[in-house]
N, C-alpha and C positions, 0 to 999 in steps of 0.2 A: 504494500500500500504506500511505499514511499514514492517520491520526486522528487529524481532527478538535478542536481541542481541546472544544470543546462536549462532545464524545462520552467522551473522555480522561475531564472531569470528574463529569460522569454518570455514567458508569458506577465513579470513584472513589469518589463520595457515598455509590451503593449498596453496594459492597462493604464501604465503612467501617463503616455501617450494621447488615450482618451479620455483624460482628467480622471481618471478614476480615484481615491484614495485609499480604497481598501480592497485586499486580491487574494483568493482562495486559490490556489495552484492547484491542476491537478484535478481529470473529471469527478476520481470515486471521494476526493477531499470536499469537492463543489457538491453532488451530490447526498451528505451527509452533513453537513454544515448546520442545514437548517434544523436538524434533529438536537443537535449537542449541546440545547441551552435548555430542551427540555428537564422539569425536576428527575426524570427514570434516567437519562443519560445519567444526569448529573451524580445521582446516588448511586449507582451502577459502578462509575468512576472512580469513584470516592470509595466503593466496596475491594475492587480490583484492587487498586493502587493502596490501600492501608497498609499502617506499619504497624507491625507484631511489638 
């Protein structure tokens, strides 16, 4: 699921480009984005990643 940094910056140049400020590289990244501020991502995250 990673990108590329070639890709990262490509597709940074072009968004800069279009006045954009803010850029999600990467389709399965664009893709899933809109989901990761939900509270079930969020605790989901928070379950995965705890320290023992």
């Amino acid at each position: 699921m990673w990108v590329n940094p070639e890709q990262v910056v490509l597709e940074t140049e072009v968004a800069s480009l279009k006045g954009k400020s803010e850029i999600v590289p990467g389709r399965v990244y664009k893709a899933v984005e809109p989901f990761l501020n939900l509270k079930i991502a969020t605790k989901i995250w928070k379950m995965i990643t705890k320290r023992n």
